[in-house]
PDB file of N, CA, C, O and CB in Angstrom:
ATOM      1  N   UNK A   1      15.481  47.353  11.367  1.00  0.00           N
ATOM      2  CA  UNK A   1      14.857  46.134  10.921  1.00  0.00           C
ATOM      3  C   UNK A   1      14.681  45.233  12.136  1.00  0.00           C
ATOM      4  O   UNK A   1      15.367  45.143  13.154  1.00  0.00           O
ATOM      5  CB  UNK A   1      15.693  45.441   9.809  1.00  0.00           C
ATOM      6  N   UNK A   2      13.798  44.720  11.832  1.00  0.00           N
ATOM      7  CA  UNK A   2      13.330  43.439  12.921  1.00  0.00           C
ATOM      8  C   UNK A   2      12.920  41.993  12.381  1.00  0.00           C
ATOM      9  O   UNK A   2      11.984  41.822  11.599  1.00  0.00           O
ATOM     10  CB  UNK A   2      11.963  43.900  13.744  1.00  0.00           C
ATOM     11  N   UNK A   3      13.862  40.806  12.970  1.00  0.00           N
ATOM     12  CA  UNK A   3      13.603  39.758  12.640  1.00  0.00           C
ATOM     13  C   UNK A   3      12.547  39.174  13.708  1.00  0.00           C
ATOM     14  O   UNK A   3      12.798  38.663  14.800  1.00  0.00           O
ATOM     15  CB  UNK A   3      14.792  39.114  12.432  1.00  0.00           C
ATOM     16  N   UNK A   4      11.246  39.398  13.072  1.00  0.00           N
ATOM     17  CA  UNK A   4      10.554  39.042  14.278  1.00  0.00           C
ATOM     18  C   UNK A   4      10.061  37.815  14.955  1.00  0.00           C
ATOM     19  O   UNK A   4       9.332  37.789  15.947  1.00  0.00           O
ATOM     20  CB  UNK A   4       9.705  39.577  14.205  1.00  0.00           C
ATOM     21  N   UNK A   5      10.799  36.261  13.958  1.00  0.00           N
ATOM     22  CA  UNK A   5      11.054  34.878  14.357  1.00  0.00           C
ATOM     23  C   UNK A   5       9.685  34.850  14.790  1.00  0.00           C
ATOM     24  O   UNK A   5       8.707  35.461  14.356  1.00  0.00           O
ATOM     25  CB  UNK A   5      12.282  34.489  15.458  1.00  0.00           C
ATOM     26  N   UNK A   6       9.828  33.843  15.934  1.00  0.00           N
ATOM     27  CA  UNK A   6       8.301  33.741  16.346  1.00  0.00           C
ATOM     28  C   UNK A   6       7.597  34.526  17.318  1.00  0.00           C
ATOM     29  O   UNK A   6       6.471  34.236  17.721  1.00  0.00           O
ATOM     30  CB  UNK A   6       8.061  32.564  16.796  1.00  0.00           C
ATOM     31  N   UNK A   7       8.411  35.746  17.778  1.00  0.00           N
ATOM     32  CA  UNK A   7       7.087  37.316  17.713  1.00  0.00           C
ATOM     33  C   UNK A   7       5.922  37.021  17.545  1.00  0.00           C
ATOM     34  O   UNK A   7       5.035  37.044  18.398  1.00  0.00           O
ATOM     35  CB  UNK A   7       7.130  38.453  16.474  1.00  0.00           C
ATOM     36  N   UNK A   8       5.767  36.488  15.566  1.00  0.00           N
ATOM     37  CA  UNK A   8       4.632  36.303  15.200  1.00  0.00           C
ATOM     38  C   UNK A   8       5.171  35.766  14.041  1.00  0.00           C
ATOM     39  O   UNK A   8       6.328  35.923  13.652  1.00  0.00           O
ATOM     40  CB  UNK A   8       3.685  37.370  15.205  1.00  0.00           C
ATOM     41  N   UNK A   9       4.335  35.156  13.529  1.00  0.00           N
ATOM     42  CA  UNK A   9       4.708  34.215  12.489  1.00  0.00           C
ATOM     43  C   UNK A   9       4.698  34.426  11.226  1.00  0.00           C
ATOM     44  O   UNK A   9       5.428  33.738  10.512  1.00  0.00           O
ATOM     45  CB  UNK A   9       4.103  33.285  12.542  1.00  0.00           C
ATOM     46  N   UNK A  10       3.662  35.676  10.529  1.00  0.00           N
ATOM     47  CA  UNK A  10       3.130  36.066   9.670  1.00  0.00           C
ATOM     48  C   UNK A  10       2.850  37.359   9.736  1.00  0.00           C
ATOM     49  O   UNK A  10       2.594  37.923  10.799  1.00  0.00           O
ATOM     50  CB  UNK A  10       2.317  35.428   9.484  1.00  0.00           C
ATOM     51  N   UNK A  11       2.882  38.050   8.376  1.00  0.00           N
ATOM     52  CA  UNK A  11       3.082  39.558   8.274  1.00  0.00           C
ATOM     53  C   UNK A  11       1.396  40.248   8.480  1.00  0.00           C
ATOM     54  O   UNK A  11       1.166  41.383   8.898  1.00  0.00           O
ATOM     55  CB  UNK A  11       3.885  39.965   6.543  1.00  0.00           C
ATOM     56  N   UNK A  12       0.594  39.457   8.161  1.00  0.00           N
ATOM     57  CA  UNK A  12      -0.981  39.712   8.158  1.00  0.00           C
ATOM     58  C   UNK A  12      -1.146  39.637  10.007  1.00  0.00           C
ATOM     59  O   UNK A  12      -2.060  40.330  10.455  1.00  0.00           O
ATOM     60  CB  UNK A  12      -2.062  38.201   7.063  1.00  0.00           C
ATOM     61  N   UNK A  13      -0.587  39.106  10.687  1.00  0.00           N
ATOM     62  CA  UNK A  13      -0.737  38.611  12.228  1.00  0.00           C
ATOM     63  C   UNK A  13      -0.156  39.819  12.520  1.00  0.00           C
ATOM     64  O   UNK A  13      -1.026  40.549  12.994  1.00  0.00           O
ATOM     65  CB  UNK A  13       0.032  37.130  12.884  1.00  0.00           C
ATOM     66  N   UNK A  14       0.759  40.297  12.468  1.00  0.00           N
ATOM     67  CA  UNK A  14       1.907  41.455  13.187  1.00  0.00           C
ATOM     68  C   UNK A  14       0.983  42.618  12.435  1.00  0.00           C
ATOM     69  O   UNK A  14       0.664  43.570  13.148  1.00  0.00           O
ATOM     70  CB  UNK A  14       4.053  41.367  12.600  1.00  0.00           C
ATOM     71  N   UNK A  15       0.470  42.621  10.883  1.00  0.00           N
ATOM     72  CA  UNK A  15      -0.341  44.270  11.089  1.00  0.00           C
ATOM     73  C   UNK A  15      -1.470  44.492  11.618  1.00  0.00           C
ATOM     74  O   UNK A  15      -1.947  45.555  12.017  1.00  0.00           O
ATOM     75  CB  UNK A  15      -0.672  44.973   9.939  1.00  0.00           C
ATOM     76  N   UNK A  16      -2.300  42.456  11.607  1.00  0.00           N
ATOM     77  CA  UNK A  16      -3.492  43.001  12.505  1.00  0.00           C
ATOM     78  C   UNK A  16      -3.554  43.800  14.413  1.00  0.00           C
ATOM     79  O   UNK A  16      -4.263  44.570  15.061  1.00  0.00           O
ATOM     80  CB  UNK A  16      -4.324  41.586  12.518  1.00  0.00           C
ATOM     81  N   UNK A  17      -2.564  43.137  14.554  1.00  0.00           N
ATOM     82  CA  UNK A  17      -2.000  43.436  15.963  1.00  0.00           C
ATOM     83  C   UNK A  17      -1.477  44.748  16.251  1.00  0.00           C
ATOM     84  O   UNK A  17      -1.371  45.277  17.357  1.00  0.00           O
ATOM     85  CB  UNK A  17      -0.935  42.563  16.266  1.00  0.00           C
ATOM     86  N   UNK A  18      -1.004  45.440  14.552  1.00  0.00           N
ATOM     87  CA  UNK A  18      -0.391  47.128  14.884  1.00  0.00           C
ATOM     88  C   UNK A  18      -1.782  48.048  14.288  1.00  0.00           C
ATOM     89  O   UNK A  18      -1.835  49.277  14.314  1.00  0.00           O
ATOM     90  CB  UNK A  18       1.474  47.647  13.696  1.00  0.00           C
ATOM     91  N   UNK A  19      -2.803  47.193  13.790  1.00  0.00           N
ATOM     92  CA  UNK A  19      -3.783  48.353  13.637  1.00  0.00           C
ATOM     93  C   UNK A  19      -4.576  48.071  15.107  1.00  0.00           C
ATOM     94  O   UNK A  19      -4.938  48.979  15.855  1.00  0.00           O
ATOM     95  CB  UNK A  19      -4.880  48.253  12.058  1.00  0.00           C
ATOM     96  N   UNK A  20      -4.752  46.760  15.346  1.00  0.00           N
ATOM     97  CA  UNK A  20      -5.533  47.058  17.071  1.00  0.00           C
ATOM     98  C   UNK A  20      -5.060  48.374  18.201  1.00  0.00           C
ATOM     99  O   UNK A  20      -5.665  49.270  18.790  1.00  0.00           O
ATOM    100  CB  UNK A  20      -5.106  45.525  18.121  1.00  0.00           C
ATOM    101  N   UNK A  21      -3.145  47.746  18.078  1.00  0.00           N
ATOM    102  CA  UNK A  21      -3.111  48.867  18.649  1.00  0.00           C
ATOM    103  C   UNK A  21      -2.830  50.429  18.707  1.00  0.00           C
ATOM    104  O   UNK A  21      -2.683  51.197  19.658  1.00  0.00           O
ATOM    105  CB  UNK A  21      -2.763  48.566  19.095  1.00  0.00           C
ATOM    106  N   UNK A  22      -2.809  50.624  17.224  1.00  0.00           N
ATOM    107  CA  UNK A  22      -2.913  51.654  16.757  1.00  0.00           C
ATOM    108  C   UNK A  22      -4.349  52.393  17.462  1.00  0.00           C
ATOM    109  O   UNK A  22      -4.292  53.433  18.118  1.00  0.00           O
ATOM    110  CB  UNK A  22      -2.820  51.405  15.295  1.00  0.00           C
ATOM    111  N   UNK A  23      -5.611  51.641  17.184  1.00  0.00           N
ATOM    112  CA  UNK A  23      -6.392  52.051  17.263  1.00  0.00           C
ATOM    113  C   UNK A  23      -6.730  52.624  18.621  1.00  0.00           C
ATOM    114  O   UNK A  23      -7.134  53.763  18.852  1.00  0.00           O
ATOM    115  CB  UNK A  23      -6.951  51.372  16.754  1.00  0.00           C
ATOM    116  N   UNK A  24      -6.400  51.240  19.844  1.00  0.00           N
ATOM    117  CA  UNK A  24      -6.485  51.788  20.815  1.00  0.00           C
ATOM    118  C   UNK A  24      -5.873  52.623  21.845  1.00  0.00           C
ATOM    119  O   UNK A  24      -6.198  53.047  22.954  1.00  0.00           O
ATOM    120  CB  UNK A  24      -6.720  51.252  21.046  1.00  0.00           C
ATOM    121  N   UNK A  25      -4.559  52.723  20.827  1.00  0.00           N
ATOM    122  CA  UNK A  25      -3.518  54.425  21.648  1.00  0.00           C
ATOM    123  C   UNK A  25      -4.650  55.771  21.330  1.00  0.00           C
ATOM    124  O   UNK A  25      -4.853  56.738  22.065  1.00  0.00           O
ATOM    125  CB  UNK A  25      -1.355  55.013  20.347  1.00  0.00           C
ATOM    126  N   UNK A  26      -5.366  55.430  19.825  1.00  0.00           N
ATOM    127  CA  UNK A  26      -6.158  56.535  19.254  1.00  0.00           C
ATOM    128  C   UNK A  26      -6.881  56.859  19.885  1.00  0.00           C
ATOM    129  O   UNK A  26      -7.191  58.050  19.859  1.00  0.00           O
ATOM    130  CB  UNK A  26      -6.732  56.456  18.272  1.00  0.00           C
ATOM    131  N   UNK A  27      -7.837  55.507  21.223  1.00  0.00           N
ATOM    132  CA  UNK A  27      -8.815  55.869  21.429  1.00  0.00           C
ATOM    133  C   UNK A  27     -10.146  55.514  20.678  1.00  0.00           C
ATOM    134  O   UNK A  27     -11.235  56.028  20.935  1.00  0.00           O
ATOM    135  CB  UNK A  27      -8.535  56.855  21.469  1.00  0.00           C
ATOM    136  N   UNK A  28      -9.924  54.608  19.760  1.00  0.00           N
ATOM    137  CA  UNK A  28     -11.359  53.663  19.283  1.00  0.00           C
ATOM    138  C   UNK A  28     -12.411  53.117  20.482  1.00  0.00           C
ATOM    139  O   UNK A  28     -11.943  52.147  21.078  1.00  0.00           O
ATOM    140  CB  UNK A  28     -10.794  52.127  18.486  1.00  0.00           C
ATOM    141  N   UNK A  29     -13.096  53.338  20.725  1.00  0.00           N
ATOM    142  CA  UNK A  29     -14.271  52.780  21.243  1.00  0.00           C
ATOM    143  C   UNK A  29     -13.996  51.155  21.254  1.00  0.00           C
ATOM    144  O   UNK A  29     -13.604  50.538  20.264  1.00  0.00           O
ATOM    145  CB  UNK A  29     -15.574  53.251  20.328  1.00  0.00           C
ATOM    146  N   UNK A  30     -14.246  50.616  22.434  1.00  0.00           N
ATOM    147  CA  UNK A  30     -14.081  49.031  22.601  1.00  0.00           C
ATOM    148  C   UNK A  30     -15.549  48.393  21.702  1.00  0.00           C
ATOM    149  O   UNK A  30     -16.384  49.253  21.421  1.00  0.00           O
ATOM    150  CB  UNK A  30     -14.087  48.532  24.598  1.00  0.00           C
ATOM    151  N   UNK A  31     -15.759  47.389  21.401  1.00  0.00           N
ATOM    152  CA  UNK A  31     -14.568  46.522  21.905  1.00  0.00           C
ATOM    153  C   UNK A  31     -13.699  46.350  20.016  1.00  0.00           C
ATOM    154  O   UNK A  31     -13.952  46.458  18.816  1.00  0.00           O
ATOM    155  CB  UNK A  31     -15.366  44.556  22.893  1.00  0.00           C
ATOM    156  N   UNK A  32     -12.877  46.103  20.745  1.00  0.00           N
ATOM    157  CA  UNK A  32     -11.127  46.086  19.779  1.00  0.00           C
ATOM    158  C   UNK A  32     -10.727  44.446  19.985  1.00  0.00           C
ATOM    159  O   UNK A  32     -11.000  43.702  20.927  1.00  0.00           O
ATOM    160  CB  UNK A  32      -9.425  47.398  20.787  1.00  0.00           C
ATOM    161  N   UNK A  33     -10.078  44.213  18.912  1.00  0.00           N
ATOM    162  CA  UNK A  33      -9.328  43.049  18.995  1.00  0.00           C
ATOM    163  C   UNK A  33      -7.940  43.168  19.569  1.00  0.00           C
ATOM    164  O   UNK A  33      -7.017  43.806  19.061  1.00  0.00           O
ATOM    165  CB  UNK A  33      -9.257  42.508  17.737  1.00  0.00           C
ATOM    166  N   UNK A  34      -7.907  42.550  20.574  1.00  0.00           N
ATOM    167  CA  UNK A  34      -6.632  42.398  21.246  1.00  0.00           C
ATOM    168  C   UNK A  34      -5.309  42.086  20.822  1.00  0.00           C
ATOM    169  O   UNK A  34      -5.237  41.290  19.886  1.00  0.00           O
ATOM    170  CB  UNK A  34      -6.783  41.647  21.970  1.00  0.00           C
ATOM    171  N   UNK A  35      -3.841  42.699  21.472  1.00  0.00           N
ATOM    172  CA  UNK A  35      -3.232  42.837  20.532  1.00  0.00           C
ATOM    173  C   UNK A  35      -2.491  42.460  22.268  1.00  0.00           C
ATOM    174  O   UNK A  35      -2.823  42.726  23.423  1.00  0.00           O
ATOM    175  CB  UNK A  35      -3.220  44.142  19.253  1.00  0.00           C
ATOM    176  N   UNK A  36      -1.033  41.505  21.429  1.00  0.00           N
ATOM    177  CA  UNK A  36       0.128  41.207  22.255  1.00  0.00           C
ATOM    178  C   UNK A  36       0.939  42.354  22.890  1.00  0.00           C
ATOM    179  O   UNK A  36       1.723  43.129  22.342  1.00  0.00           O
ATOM    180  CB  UNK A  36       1.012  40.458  21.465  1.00  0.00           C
ATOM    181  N   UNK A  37       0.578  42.277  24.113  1.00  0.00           N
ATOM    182  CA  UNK A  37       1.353  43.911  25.416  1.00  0.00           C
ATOM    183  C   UNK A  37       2.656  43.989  24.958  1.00  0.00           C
ATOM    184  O   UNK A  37       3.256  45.063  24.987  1.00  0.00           O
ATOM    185  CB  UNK A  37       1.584  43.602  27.608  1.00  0.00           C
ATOM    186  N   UNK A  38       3.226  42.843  24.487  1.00  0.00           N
ATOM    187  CA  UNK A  38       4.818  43.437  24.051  1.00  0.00           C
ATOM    188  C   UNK A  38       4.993  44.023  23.140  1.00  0.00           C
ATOM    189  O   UNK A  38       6.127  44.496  23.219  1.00  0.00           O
ATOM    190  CB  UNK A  38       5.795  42.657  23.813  1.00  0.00           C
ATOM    191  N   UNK A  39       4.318  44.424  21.863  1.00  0.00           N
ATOM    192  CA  UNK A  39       4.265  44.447  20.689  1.00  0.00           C
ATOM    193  C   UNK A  39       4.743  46.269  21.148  1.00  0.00           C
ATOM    194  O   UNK A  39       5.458  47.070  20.546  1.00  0.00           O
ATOM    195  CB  UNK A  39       2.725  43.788  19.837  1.00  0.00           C
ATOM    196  N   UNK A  40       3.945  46.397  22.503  1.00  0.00           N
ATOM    197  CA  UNK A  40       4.445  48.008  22.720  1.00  0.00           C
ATOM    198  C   UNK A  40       6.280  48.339  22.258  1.00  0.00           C
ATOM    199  O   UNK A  40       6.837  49.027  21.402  1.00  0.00           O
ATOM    200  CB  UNK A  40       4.213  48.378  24.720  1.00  0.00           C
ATOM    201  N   UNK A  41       6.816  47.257  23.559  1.00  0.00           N
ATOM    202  CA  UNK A  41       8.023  47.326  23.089  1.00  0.00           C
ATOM    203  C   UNK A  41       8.398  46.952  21.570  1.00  0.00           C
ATOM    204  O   UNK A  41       8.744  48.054  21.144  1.00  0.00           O
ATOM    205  CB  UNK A  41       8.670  46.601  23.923  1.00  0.00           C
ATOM    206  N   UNK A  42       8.516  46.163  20.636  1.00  0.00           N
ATOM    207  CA  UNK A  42       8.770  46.430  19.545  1.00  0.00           C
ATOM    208  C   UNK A  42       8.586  47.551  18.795  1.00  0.00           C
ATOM    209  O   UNK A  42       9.364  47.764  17.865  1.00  0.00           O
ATOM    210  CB  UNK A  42       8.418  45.747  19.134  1.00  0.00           C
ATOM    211  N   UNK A  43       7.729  48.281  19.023  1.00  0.00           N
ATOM    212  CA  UNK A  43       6.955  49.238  18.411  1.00  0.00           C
ATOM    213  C   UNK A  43       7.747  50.338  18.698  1.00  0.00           C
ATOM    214  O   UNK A  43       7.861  51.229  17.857  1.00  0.00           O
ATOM    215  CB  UNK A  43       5.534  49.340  18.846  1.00  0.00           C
ATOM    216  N   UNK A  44       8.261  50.395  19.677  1.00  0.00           N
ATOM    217  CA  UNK A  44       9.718  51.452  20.247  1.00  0.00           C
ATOM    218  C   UNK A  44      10.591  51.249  19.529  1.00  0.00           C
ATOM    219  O   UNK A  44      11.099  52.370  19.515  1.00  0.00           O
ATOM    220  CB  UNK A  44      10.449  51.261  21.669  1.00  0.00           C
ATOM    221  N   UNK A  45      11.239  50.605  18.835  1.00  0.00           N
ATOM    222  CA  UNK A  45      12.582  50.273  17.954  1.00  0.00           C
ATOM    223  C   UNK A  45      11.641  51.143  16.606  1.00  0.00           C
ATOM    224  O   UNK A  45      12.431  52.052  16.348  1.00  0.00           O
ATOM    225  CB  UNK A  45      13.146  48.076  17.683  1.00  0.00           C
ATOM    226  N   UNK A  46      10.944  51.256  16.058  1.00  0.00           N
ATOM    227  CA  UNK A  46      10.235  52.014  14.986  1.00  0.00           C
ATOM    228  C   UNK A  46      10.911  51.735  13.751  1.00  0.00           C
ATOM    229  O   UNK A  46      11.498  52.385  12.886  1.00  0.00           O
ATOM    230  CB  UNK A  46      10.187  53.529  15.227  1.00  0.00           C
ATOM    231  N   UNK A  47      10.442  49.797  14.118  1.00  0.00           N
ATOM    232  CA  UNK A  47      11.109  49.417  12.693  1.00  0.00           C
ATOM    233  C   UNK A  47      10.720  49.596  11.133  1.00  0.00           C
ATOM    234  O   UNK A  47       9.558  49.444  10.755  1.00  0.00           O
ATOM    235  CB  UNK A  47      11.205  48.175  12.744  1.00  0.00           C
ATOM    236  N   UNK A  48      11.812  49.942  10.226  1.00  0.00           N
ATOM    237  CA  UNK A  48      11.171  49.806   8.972  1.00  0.00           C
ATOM    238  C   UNK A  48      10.650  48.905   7.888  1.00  0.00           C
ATOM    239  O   UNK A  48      10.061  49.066   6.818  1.00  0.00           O
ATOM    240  CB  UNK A  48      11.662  50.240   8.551  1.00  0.00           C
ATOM    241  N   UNK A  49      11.018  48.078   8.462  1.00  0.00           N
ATOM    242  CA  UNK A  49      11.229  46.859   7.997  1.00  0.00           C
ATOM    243  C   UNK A  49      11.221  45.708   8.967  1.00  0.00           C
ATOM    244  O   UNK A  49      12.184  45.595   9.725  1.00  0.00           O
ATOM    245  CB  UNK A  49      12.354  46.905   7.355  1.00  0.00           C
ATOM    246  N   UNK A  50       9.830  44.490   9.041  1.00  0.00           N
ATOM    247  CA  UNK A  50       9.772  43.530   9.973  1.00  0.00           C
ATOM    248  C   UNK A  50       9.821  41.960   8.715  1.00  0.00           C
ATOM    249  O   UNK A  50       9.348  41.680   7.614  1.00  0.00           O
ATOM    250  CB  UNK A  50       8.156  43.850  11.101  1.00  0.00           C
ATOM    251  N   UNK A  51      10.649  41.347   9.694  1.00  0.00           N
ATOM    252  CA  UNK A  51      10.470  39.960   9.049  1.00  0.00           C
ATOM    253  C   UNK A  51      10.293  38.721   9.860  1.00  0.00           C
ATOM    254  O   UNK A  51      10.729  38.504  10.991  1.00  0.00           O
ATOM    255  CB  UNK A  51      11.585  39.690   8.257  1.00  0.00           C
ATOM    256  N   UNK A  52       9.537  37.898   9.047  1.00  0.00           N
ATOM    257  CA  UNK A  52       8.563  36.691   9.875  1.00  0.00           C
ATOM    258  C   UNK A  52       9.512  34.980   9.410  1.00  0.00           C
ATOM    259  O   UNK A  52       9.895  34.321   8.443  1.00  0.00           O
ATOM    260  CB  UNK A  52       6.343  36.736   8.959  1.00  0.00           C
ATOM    261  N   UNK A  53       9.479  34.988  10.711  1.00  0.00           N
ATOM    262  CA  UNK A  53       9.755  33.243  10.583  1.00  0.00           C
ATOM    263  C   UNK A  53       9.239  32.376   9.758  1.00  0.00           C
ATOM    264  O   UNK A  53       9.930  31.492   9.254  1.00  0.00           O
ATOM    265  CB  UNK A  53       9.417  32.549  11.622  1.00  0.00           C
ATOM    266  N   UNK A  54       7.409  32.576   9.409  1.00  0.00           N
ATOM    267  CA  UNK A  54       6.983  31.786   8.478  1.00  0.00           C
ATOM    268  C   UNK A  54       6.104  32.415   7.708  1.00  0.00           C
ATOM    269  O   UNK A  54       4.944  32.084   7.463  1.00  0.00           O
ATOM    270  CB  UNK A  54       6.520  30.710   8.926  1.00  0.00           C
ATOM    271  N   UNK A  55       6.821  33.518   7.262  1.00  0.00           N
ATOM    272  CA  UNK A  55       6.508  34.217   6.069  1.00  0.00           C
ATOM    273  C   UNK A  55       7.399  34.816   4.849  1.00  0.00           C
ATOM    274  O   UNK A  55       8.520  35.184   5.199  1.00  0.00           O
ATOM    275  CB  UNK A  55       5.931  35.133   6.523  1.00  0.00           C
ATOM    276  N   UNK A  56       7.170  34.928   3.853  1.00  0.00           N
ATOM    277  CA  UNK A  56       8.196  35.831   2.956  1.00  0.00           C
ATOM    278  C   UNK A  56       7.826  37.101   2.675  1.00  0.00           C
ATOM    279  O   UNK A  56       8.471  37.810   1.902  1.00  0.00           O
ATOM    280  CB  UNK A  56       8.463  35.296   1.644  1.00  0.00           C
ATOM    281  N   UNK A  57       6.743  37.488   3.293  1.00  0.00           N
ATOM    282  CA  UNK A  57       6.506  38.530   3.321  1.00  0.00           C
ATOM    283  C   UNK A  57       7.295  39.963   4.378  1.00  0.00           C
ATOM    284  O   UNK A  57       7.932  39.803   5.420  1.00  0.00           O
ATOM    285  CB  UNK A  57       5.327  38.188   3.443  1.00  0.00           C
ATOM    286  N   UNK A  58       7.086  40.851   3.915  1.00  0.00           N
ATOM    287  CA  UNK A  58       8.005  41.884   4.838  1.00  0.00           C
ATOM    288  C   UNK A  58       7.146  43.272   5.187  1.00  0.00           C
ATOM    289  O   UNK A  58       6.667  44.149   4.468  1.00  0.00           O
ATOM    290  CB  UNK A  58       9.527  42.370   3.911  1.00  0.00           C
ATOM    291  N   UNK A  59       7.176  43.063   6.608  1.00  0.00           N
ATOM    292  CA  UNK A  59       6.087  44.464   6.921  1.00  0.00           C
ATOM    293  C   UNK A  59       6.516  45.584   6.728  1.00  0.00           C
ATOM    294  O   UNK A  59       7.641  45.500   7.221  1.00  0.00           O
ATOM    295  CB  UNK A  59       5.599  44.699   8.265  1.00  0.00           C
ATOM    296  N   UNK A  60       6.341  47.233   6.112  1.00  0.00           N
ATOM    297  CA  UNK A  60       6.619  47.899   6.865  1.00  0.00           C
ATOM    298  C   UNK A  60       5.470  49.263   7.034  1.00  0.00           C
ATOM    299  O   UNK A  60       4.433  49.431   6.393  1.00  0.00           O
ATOM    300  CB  UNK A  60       7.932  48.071   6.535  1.00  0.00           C
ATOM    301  N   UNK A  61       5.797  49.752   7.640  1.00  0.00           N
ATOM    302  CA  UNK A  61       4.721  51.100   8.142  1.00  0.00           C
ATOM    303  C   UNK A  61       4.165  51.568   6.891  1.00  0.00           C
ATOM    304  O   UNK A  61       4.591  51.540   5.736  1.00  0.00           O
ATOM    305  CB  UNK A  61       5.530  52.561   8.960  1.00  0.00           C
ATOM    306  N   UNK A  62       2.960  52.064   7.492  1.00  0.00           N
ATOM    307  CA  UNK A  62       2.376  52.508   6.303  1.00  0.00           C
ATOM    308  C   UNK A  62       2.964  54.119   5.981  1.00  0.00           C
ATOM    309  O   UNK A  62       2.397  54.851   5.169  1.00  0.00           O
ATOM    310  CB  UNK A  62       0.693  52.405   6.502  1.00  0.00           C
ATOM    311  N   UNK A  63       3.885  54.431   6.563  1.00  0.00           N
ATOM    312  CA  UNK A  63       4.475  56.234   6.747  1.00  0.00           C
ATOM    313  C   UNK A  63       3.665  57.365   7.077  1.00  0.00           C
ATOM    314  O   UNK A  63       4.028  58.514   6.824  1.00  0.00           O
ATOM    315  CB  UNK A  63       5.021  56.846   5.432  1.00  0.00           C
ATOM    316  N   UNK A  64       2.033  56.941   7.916  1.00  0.00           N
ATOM    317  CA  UNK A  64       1.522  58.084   8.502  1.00  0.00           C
ATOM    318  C   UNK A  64       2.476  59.108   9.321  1.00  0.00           C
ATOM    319  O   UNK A  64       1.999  60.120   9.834  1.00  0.00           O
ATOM    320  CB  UNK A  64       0.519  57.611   9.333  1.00  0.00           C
TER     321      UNK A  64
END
C-alpha cells in the first residue's frame, strides 16, 4: 500500500499519470500526456492499493 499524501492529490490524477505512462513504456506514438518521472519509482513498490491526501477514493491496478 501507498499513502500517496501529496504525490498527488486525487485518484483520477495518479491513474491519468499510470495510463500515460503505461502507454509510453508500451511505446504509443507521441504525443502523450506527460506523466511525473518519479511516479517510475513508485511504480517499483507495485502497490495494491494507493491512497490520496484529498481523496477518498483508493487506486488500485487494473490486474493486467
Amino acid at each position: 500500500m501507498i499513502l500517496a499524501g501529496q504525490a498527488h492529490d486525487f485518484a483520477t490524477e495518479f491513474g491519468s499519470d499510470q495510463l500515460a505512462r503505461r502507454a509510453a513504456l508500451d511505446g504509443v506514438a507521441q504525443p502523450l500526456p506527460p506523466y511525473r518521472p518519479w511516479l517510475d519509482r513508485l511504480t517499483d513498490f507495485d502497490p495494491r492499493r494507493v491512497l490520496f491526501a484529498h481523496d477518498w477514493a483508493v487506486w488500485e491496478p487494473s490486474g493486467d
